[in-house]
N, CA, C and O of each residue as an XYZ file, in Angstrom:
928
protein
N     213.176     -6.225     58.775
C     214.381     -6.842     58.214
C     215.250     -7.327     59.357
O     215.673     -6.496     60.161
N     215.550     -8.631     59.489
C     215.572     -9.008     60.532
C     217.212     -9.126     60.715
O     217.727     -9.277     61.823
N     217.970     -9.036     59.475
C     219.777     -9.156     59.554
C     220.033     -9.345     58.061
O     218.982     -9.636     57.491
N     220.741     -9.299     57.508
C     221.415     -8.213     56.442
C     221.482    -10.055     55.087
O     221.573    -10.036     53.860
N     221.419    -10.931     55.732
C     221.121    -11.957     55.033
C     219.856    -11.907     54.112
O     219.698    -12.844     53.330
N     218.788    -10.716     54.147
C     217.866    -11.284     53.523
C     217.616    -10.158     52.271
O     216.671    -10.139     51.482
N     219.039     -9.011     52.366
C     219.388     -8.795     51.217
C     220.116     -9.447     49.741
O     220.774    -10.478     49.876
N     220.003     -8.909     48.513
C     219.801    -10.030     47.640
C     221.998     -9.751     47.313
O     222.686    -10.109     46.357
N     222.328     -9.115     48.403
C     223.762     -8.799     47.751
C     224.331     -8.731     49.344
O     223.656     -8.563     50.359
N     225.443     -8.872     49.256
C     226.230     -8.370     50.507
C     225.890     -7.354     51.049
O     225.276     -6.537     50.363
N     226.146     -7.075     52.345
C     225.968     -5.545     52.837
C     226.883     -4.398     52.297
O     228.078     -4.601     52.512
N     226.575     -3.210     51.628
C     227.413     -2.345     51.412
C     228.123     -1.663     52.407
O     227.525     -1.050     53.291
N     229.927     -1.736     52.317
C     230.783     -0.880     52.601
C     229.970      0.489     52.820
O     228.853      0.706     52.352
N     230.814      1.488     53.712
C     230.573      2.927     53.239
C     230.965      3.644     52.022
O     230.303      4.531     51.482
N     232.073      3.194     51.644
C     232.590      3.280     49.989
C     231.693      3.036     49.485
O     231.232      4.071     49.003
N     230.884      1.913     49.204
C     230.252      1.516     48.262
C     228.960      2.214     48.400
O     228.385      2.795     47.479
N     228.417      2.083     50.000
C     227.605      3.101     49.774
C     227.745      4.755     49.019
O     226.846      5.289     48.369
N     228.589      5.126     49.198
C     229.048      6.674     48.998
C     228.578      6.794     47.302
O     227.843      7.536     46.652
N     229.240      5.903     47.089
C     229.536      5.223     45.323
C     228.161      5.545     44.698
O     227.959      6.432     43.868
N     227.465      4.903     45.089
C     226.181      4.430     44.308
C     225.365      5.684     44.918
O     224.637      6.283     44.126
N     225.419      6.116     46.206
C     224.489      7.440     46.208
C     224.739      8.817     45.228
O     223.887      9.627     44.860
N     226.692      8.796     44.835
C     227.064      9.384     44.106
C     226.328      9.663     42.805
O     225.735     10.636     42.340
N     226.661      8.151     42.312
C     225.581      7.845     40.895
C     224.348      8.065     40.444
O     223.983      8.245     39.283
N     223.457      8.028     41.855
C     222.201      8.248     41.596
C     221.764     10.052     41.405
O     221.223     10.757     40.553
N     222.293     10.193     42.575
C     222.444     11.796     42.655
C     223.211     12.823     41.557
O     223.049     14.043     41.591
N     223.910     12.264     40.763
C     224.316     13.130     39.652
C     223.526     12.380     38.254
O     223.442     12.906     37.143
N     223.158     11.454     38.518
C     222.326     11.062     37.344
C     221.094     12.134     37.605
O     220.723     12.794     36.634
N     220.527     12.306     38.724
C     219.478     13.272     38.447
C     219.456     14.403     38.523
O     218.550     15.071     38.024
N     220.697     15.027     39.328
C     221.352     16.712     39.329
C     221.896     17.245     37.906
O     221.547     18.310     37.395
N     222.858     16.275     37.323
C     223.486     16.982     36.793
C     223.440     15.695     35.152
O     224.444     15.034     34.884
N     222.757     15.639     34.701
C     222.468     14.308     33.580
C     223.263     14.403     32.449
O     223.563     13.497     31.671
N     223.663     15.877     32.411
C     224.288     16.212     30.781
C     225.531     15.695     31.425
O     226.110     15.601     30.342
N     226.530     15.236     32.369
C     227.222     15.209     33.041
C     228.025     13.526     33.272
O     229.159     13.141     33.559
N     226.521     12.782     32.915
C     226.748     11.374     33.309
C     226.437     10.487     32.370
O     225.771     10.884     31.414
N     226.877      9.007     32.445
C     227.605      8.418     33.277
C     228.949      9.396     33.439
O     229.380     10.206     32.618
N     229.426      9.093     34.638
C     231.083      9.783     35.282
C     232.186      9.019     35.140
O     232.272      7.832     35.453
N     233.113      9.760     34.623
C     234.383      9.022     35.287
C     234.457      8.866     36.036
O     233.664      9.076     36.954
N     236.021      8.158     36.047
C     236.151      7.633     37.730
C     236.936      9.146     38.572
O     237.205      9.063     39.771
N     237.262     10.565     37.719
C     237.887     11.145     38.563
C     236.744     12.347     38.809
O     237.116     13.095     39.714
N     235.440     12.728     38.233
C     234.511     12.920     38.465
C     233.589     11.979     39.465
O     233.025     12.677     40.308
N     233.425     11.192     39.531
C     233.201     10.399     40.939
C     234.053     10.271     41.678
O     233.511      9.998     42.749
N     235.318     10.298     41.829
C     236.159     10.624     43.100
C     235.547     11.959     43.670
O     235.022     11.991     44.783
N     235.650     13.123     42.797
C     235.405     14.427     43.448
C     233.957     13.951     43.675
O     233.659     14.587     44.686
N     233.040     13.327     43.395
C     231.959     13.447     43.721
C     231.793     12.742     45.499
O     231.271     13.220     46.506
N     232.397     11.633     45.283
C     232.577     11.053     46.976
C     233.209     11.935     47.743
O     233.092     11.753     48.955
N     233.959     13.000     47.322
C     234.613     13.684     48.480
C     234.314     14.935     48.845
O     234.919     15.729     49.566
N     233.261     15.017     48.233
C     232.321     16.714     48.301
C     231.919     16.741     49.468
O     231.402     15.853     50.147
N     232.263     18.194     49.789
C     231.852     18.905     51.695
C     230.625     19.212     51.521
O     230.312     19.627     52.636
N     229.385     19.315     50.633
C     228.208     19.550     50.873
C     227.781     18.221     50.241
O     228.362     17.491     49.437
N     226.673     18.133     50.807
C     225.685     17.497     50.738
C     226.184     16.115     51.664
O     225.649     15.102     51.214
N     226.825     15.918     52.509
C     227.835     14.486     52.482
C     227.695     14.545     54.015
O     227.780     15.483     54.807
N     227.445     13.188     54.172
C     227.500     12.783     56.102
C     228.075     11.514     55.924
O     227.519     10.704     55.181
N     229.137     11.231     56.522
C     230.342     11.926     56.840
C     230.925     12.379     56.031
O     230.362     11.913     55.040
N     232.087     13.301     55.508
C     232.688     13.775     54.820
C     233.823     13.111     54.169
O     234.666     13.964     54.443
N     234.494     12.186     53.486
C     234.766     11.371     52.916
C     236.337     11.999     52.218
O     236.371     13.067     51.608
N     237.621     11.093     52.449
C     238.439     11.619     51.864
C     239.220      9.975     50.679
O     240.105      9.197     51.036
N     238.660      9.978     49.688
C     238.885      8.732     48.906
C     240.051      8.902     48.064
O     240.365     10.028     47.681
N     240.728      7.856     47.741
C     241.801      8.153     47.046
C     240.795      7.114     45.791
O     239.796      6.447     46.060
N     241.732      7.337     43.867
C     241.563      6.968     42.889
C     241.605      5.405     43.172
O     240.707      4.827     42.560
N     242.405      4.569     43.932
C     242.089      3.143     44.192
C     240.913      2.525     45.239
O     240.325      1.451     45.113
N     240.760      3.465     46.242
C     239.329      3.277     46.999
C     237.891      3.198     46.291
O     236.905      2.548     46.638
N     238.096      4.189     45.022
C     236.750      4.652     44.401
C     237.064      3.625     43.100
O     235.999      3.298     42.575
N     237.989      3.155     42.580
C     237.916      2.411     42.005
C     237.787      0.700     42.466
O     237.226     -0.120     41.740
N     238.218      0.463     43.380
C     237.993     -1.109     43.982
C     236.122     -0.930     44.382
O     235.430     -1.928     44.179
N     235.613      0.024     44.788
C     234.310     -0.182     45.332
C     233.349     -0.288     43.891
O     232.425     -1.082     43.714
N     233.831      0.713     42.963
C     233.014      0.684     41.634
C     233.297     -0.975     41.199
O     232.323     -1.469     40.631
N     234.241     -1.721     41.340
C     234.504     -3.052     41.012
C     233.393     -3.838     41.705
O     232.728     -4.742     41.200
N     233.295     -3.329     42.998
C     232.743     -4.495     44.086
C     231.134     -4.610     43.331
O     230.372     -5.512     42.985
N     231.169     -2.467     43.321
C     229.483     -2.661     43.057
C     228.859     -3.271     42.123
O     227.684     -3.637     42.149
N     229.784     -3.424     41.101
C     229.289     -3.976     39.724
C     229.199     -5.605     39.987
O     228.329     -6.393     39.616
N     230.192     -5.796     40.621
C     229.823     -7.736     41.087
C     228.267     -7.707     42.122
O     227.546     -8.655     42.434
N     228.195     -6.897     42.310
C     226.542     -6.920     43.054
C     225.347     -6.287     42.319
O     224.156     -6.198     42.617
N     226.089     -5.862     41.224
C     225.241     -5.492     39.618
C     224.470     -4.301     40.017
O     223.415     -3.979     39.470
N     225.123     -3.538     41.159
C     224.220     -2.457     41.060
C     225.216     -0.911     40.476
O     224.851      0.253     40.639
N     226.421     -1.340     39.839
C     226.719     -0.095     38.893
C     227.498     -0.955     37.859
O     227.885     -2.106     38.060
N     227.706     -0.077     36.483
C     228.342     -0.961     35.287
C     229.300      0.182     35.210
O     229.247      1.215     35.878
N     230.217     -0.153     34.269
C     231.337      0.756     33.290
C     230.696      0.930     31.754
O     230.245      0.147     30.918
N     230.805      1.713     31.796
C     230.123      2.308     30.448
C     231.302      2.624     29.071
O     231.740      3.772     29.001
N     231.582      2.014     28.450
C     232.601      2.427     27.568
C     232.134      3.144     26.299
O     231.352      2.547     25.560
N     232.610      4.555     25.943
C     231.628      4.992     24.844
C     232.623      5.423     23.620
O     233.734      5.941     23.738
N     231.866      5.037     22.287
C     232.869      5.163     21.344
C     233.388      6.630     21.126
O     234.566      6.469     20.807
N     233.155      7.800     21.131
C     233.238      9.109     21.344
C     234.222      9.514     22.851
O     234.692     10.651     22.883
N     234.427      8.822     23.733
C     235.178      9.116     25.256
C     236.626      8.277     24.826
O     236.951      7.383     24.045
N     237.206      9.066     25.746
C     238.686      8.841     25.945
C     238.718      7.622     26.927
O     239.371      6.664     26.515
N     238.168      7.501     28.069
C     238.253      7.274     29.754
C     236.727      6.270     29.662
O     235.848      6.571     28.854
N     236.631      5.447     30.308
C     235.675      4.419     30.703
C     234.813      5.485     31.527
O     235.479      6.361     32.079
N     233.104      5.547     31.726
C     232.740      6.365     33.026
C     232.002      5.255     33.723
O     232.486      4.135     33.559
N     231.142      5.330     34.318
C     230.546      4.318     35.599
C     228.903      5.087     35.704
O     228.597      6.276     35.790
N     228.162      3.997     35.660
C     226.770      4.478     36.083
C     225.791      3.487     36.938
O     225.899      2.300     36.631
N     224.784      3.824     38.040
C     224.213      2.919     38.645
C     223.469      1.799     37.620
O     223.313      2.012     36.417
N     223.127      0.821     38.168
C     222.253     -0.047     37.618
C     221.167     -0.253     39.041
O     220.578     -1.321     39.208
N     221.038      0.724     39.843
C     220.115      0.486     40.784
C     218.784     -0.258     40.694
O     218.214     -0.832     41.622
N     218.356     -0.149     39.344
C     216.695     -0.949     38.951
C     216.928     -2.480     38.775
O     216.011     -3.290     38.910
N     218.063     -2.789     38.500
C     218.241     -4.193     38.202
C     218.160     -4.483     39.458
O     217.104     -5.113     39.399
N     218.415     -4.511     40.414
C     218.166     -5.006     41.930
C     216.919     -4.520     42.519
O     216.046     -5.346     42.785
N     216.679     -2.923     42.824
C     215.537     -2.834     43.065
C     214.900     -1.741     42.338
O     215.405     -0.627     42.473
N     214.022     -1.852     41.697
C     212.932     -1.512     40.540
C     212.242      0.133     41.832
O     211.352     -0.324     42.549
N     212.359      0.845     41.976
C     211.742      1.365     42.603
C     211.561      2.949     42.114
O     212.476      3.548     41.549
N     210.034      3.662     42.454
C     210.075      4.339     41.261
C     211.130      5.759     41.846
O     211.723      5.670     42.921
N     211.232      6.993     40.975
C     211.567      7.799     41.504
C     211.575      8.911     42.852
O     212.628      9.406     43.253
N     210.709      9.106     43.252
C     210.565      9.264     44.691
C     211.247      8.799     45.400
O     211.846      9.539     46.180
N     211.497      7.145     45.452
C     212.104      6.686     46.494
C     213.343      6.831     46.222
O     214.074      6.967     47.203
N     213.935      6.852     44.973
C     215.382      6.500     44.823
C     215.796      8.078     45.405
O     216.649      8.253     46.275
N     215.109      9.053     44.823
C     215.690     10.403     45.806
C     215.894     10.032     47.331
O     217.019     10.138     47.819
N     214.989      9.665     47.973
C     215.078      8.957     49.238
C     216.339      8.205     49.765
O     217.230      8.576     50.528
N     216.183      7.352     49.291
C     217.031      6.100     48.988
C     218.530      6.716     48.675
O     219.516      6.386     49.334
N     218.571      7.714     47.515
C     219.856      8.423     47.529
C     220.275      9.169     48.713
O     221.393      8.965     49.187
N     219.424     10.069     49.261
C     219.568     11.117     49.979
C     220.656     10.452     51.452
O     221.707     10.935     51.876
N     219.802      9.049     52.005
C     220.008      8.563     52.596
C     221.071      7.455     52.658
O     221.390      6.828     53.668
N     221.524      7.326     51.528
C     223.004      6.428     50.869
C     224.286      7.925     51.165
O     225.356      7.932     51.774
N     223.632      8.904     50.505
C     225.035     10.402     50.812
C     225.109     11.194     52.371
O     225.994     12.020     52.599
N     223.924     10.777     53.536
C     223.549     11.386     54.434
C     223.574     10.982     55.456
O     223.641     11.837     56.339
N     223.544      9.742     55.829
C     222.843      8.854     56.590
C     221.730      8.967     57.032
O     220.927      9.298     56.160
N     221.225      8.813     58.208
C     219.831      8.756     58.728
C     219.353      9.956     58.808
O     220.147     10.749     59.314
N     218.251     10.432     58.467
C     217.160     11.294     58.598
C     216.115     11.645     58.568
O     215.418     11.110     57.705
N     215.397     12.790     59.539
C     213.946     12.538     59.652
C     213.129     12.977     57.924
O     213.566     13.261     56.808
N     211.746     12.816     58.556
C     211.058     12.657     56.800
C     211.163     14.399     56.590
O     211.406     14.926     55.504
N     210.903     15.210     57.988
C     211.197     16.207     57.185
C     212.255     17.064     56.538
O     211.938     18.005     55.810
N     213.897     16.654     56.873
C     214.947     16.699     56.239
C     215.165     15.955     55.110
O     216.046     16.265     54.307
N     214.433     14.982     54.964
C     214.372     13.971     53.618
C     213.752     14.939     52.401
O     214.118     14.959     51.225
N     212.543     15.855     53.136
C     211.387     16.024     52.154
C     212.689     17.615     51.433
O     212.962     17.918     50.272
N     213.083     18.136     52.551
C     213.819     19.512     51.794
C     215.210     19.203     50.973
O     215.556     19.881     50.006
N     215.906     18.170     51.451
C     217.173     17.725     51.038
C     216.781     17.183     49.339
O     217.274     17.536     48.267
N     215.902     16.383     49.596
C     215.190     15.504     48.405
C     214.781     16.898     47.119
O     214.470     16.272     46.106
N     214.719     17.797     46.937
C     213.997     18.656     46.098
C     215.086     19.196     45.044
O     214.810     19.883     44.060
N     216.250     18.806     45.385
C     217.185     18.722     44.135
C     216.566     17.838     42.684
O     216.451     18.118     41.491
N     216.234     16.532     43.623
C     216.161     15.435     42.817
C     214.555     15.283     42.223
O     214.186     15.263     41.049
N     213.786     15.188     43.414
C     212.426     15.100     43.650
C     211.469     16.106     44.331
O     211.475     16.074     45.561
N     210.581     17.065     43.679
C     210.297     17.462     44.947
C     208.501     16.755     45.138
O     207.618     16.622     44.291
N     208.523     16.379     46.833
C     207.462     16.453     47.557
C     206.444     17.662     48.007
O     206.656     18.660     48.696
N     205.314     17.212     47.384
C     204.147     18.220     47.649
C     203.900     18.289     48.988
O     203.571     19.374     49.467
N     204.016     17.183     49.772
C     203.777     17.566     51.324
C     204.625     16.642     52.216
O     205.401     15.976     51.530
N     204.717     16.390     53.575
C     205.017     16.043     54.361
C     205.113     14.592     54.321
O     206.159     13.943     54.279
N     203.505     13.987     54.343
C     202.693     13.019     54.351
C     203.196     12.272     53.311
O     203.061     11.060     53.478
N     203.997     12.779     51.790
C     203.755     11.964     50.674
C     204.932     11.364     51.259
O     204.901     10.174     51.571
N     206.188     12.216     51.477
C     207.232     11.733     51.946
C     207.217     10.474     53.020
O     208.093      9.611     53.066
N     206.009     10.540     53.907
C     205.939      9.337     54.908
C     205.358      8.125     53.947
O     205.896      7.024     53.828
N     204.387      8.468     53.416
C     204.083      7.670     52.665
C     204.844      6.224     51.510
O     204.632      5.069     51.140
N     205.819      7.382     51.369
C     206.738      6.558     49.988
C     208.038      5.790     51.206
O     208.544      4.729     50.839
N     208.433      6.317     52.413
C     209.133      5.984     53.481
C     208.403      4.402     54.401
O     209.121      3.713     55.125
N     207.104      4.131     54.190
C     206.103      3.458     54.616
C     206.415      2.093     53.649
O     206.650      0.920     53.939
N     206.320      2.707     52.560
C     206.351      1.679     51.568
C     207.503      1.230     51.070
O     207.523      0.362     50.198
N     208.623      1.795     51.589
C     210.290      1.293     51.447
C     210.318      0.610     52.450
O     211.100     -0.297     52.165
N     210.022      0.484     53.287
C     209.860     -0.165     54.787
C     209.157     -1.600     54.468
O     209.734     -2.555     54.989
N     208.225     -1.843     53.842
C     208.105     -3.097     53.822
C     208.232     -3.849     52.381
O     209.043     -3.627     51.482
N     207.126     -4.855     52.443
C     207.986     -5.484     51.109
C     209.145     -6.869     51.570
O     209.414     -7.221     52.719
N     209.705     -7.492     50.208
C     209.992     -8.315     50.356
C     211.779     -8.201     50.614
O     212.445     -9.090     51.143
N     212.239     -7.082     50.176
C     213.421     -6.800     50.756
C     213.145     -5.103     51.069
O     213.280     -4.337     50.115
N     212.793     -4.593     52.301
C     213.114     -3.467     52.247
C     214.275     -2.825     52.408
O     215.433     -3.242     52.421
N     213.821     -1.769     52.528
C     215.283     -0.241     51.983
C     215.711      0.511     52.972
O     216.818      1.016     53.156
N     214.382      0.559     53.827
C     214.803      1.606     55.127
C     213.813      1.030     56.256
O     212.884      0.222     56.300
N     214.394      1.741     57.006
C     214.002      1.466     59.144
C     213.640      2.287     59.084
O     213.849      3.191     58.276
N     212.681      2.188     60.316
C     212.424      3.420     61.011
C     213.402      3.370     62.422
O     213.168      2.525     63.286
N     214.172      4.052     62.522
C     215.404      4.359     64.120
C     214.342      4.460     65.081
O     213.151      4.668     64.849
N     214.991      4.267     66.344
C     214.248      4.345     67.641
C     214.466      6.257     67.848
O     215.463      6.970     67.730
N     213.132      6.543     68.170
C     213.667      7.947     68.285
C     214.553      8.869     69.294
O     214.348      8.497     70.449
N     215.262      9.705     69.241
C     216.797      9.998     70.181
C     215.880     10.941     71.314
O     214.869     11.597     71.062
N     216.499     10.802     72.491
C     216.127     11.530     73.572
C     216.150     13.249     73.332
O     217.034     14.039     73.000
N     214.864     13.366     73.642
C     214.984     15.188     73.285
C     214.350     15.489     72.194
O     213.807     16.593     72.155
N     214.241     14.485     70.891
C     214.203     14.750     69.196
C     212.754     14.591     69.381
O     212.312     13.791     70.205
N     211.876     15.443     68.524
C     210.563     15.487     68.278
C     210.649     14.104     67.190
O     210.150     13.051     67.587
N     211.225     14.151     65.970
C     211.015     13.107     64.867
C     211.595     12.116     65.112
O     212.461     12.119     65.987
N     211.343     11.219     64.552
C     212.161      9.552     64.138
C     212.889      9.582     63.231
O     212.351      9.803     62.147
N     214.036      9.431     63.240
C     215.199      9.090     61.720
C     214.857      8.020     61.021
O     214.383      7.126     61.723
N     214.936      7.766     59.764
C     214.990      6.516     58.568
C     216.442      6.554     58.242
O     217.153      7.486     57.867
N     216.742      5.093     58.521
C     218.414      4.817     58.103
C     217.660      3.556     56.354
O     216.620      2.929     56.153
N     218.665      3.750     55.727
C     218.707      2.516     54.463
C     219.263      1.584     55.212
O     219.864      1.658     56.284
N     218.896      0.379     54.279
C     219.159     -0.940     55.027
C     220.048     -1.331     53.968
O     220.302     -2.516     54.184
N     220.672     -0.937     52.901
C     221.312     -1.724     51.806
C     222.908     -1.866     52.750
O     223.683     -2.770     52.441
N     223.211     -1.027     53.725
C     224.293     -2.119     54.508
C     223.736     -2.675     55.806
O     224.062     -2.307     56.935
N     223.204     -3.238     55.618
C     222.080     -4.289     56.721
C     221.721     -3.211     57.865
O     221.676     -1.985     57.766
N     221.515     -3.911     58.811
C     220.677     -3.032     60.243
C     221.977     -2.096     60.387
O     223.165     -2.394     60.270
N     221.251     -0.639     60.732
C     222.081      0.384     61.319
C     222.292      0.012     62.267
O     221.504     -0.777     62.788
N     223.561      0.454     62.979
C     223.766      0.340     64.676
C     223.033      1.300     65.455
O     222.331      2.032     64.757
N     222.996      1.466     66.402
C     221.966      1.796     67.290
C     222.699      2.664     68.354
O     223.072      2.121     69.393
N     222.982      4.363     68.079
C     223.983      4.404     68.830
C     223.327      4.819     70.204
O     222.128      4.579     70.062
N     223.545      5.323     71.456
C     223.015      5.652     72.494
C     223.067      7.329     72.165
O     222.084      8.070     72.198
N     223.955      7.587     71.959
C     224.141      9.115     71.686
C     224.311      9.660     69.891
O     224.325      8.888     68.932
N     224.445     11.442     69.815
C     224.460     11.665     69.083
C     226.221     11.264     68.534
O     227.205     11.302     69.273
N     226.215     10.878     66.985
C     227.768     10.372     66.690
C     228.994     11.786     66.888
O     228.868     12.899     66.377
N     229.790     11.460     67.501
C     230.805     12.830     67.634
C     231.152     13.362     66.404
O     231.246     12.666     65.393
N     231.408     14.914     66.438
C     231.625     15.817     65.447
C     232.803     15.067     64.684
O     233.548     14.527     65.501
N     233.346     14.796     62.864
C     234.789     14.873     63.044
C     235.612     15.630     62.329
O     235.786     15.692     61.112
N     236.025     16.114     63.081
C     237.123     17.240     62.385
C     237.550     17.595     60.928
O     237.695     18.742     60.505
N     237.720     16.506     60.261
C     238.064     16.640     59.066
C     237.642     15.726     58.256
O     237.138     14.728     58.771
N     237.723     15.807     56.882
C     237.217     14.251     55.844
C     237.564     13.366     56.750
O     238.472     13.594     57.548
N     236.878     12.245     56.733
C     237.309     10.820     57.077
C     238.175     10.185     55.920
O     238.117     10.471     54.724
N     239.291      8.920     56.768
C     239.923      8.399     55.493
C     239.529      7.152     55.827
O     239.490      6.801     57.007
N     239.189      6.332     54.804
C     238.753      5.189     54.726
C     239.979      4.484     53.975
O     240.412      4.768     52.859
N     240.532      3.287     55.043
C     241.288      2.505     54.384
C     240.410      1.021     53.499
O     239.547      0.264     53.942
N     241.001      1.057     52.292
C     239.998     -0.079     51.877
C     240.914     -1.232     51.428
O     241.985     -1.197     50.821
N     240.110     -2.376     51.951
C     240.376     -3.615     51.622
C     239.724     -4.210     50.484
O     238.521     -4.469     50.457
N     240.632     -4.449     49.430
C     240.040     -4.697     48.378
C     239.437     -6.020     48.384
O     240.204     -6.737     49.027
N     238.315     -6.775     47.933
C     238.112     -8.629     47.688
C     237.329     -8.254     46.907
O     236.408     -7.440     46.981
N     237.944     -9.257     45.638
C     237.474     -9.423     43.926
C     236.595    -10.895     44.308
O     236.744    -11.797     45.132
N     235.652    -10.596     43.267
C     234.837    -11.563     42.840
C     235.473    -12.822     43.558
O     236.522    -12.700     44.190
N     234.774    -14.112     43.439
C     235.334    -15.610     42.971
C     236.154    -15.608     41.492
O     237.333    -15.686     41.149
N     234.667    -15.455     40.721
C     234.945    -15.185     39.029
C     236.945    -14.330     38.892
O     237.878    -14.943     38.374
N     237.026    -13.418     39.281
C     237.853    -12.457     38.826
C     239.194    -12.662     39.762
O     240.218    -12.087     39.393
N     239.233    -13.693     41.312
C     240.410    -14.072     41.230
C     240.818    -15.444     40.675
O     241.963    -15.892     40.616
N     239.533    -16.106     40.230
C     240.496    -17.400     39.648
C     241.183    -17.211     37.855
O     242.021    -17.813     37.184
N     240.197    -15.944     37.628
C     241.115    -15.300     36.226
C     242.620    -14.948     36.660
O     243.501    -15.347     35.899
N     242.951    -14.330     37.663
C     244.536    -13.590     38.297
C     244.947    -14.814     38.544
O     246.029    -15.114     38.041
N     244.298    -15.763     39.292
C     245.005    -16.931     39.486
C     245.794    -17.868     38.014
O     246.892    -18.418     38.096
N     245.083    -17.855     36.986
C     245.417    -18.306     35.856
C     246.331    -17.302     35.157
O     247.276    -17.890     34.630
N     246.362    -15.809     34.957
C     247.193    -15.390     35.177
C     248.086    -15.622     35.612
O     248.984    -16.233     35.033
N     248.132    -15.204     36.791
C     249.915    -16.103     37.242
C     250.323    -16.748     36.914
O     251.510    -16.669     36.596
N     249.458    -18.035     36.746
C     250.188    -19.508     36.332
C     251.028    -19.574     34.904
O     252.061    -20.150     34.562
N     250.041    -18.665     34.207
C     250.804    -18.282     32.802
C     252.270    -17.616     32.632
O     253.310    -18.021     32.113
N     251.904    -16.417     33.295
C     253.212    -15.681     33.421
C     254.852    -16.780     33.889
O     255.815    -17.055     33.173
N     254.504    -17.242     35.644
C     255.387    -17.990     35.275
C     255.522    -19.138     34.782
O     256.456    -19.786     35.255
N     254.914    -19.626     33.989
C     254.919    -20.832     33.187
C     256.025    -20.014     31.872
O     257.091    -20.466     31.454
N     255.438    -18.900     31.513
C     256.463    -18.306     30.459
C     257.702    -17.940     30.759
O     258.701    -18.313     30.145
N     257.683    -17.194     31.716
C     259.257    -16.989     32.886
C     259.864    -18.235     32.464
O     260.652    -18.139     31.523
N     259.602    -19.753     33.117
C     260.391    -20.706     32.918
C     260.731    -20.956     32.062
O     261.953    -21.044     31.949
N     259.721    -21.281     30.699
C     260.320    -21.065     29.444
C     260.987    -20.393     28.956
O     261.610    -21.022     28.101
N     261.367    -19.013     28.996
C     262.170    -17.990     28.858
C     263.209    -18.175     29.098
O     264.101    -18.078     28.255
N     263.495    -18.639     30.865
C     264.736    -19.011     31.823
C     265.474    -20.343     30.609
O     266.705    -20.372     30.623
N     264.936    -21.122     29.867
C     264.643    -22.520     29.376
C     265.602    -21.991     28.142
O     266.697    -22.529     27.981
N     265.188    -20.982     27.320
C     265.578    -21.011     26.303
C     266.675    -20.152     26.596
O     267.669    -20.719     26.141
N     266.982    -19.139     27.091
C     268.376    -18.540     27.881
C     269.875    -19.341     27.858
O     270.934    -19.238     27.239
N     269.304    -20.195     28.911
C     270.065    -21.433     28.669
C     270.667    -21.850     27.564
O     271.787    -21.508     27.185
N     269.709    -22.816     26.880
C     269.978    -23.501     25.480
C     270.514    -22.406     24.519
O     271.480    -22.793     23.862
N     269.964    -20.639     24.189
C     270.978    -19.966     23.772
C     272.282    -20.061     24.254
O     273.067    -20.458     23.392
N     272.860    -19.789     25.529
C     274.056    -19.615     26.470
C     274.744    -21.088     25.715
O     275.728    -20.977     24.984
N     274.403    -21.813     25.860
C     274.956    -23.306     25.552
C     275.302    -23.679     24.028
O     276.116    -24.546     23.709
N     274.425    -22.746     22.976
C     274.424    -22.922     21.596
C     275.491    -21.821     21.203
O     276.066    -21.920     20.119
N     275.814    -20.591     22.216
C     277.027    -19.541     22.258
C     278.600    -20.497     22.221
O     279.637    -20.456     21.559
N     278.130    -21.203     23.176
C     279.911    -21.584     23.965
C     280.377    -22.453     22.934
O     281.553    -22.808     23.011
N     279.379    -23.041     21.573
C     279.889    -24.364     21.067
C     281.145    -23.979     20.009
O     281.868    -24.732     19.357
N     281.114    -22.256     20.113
C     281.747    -21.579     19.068
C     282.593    -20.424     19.801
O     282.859    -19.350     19.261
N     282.912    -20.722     20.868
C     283.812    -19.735     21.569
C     285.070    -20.675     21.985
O     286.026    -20.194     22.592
């Protein structure tokens, strides 16, 4: 994969990544559970286990990225006649069809970042478990190529017996020289929100309405004020 263009969507944010590994991973942990709200997926992005880096999201971070993801059609809002609250669930197959095995993979490595196959194969057994070593390289082999793949294989780190697999759904990993420094506490991610095309030229028409009515309003104010004085 030669640069992040020859994915079929933008490169994912870390939000967005967080998001959608969220989704996948409680769709198969916890099912009686899902689709989630949005304040059940907040706590889910900001959980101290299972999580590399550790993530501190506020209710508008986790909600602008669930927006983004759905314009890249890989999560929807689910509205159900029985619920109070809208919840959110992946649509990961509509983009890429891939069977279960990998999406444990594929998840593990969306909530984790990079890791070798044999931290993949023990981490993965929530979701999936692998009979051996090998199957895990195997299904890692075959995310690797293809017409858009999913994951790299990393250059391997000085000292490390294994090779790490990073996902490619936010284009090429960087390449660091060293191991990334410890950090102290959740990370805070400031997010910059950008809506669709589609969804700002709706706000845009919006506006135009609003004050188009304002003036009219201002309009008839007036002509009341003026229809007052003819009798004072």
């Amino acid at each position: 994969m030669s640069d992040s263009s020859t994915l079929p969507h933008q490169p994912l944010s870390i939000v967005e990544a967080r998001i959608l590994g969220c989704l996948c991973e409680k769709e198969a942990t916890t099912p009686d559970y899902y689709p989630l709200t949005l304040n059940s997926l907040i706590a889910a992005c900001n959980q101290k286990s299972n999580r590399a880096p550790v993530l501190e999201l506020d209710d508008s971070a986790v909600d602008a990225g669930t927006e983004s993801l759905r314009a890249k059609h890989l999560a929807a809002r689910v509205t159900q006649a029985e619920a109070r609250v809208a919840k959110f669930k992946h649509t990961l197959d509509s983009v890429y069809p891939i069977p279960d095995p990998q999406r444990a993979i594929l998840t593990e490595l969306l909530l984790r970042g990079p890791q070798t196959a044999g931290e993949l194969r023990s981490r993965c057994e929530r979701m999936h478990r692998f009979a051996s070593l090998d199957e895990v390289r195997e299904e890692l082999g075959q995310m690797a190529s293809g017409d858009f793949p999913l994951v790299v294989e990393l250059p391997r780190q000085p000292g490390k017996k294994d090779a790490r697999f990073a996902h490619l759904l936010s284009g090429e990993p960087e390449i660091a020289s060293g191991e990334t420094a410890a950090i102290g506490g959740p990370l805070k991610v400031e997010v910059s929100t950008t809506l669709p095309a589609e969804a700002e030229a709706r706000i845009a028409t919006l506006e135009q309405t609003v004050a188009r009515q304002a003036e009219e309003l201002a309009a008839l104010r007036q002509e009341l004020a003026a229809f007052r004085a003819q009798f004072e």
